[in-house]
Chimera marker file (.cmm) of the C-alpha trace (Angstrom):
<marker_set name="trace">
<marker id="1" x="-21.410" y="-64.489" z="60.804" r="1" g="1" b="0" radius="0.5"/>
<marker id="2" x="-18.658" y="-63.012" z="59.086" r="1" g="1" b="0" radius="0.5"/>
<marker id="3" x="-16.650" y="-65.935" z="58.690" r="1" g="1" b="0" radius="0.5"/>
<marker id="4" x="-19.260" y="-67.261" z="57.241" r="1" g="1" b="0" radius="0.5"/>
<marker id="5" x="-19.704" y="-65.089" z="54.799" r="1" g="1" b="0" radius="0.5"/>
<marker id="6" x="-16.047" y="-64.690" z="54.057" r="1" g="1" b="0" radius="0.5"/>
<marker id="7" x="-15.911" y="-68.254" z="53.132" r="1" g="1" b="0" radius="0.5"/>
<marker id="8" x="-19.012" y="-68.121" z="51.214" r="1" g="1" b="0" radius="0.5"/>
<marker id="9" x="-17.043" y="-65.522" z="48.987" r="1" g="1" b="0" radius="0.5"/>
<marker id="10" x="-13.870" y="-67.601" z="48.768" r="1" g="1" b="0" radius="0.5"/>
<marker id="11" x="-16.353" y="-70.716" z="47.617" r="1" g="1" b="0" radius="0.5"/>
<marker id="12" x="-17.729" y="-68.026" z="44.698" r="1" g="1" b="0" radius="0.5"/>
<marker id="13" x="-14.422" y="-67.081" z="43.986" r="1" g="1" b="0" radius="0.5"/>
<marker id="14" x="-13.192" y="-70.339" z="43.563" r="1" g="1" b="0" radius="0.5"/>
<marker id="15" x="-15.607" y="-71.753" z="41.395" r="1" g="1" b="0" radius="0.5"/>
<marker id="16" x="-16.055" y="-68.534" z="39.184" r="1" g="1" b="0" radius="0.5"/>
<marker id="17" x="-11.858" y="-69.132" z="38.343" r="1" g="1" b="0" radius="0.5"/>
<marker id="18" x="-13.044" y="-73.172" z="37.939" r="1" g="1" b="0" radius="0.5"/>
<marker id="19" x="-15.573" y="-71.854" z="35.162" r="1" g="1" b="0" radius="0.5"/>
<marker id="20" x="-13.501" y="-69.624" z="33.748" r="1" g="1" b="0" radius="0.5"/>
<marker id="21" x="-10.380" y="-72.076" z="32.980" r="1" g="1" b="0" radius="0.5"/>
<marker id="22" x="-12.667" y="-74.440" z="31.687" r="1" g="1" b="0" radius="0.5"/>
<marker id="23" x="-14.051" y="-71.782" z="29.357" r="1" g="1" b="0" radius="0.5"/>
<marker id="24" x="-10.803" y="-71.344" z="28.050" r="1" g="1" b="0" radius="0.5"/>
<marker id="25" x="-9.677" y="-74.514" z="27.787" r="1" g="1" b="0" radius="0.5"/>
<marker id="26" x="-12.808" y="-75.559" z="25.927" r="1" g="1" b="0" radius="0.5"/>
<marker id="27" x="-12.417" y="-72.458" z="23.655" r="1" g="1" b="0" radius="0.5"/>
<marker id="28" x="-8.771" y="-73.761" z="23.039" r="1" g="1" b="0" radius="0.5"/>
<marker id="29" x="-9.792" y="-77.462" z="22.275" r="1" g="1" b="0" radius="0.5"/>
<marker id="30" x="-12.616" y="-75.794" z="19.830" r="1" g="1" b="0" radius="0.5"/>
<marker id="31" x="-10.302" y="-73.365" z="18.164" r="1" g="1" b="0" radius="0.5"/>
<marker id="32" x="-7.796" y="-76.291" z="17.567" r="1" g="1" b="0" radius="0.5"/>
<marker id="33" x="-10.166" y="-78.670" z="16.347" r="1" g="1" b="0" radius="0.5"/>
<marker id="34" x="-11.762" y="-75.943" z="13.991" r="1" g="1" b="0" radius="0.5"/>
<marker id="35" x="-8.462" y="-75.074" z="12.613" r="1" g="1" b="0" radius="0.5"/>
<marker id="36" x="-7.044" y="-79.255" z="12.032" r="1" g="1" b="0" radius="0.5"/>
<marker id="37" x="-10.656" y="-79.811" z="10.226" r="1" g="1" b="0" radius="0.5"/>
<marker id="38" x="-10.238" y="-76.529" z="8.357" r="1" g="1" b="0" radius="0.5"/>
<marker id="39" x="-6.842" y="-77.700" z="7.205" r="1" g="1" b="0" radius="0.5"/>
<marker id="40" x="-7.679" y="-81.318" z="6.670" r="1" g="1" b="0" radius="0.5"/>
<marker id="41" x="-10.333" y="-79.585" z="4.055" r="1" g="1" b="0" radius="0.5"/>
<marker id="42" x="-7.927" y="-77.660" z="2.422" r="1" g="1" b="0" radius="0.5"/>
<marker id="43" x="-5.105" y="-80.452" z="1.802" r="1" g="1" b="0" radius="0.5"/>
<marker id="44" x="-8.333" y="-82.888" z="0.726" r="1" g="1" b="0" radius="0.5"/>
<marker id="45" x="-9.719" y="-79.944" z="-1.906" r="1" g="1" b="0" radius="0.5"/>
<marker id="46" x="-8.050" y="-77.692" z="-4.246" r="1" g="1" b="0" radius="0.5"/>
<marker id="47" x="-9.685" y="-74.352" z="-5.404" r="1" g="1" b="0" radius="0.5"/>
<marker id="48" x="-10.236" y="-76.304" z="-8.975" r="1" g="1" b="0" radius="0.5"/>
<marker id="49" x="-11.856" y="-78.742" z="-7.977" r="1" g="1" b="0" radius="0.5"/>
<marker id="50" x="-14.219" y="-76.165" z="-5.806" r="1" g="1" b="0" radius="0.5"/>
<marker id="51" x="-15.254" y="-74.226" z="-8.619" r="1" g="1" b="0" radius="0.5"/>
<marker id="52" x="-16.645" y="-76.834" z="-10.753" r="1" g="1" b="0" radius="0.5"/>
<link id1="1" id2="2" r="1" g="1" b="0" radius="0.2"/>
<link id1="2" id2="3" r="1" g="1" b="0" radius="0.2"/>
<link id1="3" id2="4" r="1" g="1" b="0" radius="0.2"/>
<link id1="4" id2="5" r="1" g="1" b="0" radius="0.2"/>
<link id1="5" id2="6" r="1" g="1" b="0" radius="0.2"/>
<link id1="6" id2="7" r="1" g="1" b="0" radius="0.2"/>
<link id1="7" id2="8" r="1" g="1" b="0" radius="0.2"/>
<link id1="8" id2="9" r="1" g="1" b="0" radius="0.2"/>
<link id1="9" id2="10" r="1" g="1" b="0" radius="0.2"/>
<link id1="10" id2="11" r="1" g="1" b="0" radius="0.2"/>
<link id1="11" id2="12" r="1" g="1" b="0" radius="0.2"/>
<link id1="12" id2="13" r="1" g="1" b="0" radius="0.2"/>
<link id1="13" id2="14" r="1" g="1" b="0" radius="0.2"/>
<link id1="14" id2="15" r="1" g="1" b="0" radius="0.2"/>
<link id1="15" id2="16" r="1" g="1" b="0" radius="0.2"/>
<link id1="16" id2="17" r="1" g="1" b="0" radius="0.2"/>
<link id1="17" id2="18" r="1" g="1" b="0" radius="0.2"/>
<link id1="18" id2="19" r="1" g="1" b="0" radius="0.2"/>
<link id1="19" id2="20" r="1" g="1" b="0" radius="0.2"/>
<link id1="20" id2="21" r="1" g="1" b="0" radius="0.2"/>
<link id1="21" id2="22" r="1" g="1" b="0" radius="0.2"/>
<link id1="22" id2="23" r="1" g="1" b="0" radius="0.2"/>
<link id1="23" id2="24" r="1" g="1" b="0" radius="0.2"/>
<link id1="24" id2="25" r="1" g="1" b="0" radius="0.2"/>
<link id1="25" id2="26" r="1" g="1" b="0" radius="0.2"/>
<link id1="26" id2="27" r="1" g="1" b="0" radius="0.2"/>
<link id1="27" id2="28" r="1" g="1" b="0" radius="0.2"/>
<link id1="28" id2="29" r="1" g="1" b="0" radius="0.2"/>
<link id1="29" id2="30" r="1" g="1" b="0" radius="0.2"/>
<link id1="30" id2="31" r="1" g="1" b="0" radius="0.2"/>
<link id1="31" id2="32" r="1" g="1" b="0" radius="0.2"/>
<link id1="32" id2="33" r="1" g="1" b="0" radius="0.2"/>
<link id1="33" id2="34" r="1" g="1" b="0" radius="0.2"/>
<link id1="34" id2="35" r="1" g="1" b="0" radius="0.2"/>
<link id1="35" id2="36" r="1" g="1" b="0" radius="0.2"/>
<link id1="36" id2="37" r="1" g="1" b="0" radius="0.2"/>
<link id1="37" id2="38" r="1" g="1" b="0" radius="0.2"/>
<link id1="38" id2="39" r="1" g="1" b="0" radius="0.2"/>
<link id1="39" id2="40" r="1" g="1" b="0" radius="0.2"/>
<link id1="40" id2="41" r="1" g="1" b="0" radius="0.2"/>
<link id1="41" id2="42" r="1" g="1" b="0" radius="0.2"/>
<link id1="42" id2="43" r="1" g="1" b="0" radius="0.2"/>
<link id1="43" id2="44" r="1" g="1" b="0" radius="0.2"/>
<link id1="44" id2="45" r="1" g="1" b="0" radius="0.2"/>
<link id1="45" id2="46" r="1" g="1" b="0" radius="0.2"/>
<link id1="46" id2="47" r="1" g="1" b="0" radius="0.2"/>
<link id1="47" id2="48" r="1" g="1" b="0" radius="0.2"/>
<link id1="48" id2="49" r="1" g="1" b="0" radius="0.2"/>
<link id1="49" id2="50" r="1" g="1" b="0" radius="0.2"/>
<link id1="50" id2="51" r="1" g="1" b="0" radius="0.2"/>
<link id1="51" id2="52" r="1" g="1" b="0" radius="0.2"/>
</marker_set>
């Protein structure tokens, strides 16, 4: 019963570090994307052209 437990906890474990690299990973992808967009914008627009 213990083992079974034990590996029940290891199978938790396991897939909580899964979720959490994917997270990150997606957070990294987002953060990336947000920042080429963010200077595609920028060399597209000048402050100018903005304001009018």
């Amino acid at each position: 019963m213990v083992s079974v437990e034990f590996k029940q906890e290891k199978h938790n474990a396991l897939i909580g570090i899964l979720m959490i690299v994917i997270a990150i990973l997606f957070l990294l992808y987002m953060g990336s994307s947000m920042v080429h967009s963010t200077k595609a914008f920028w060399e597209a627009n000048t402050i100018e052209r903005l304001l009018e």
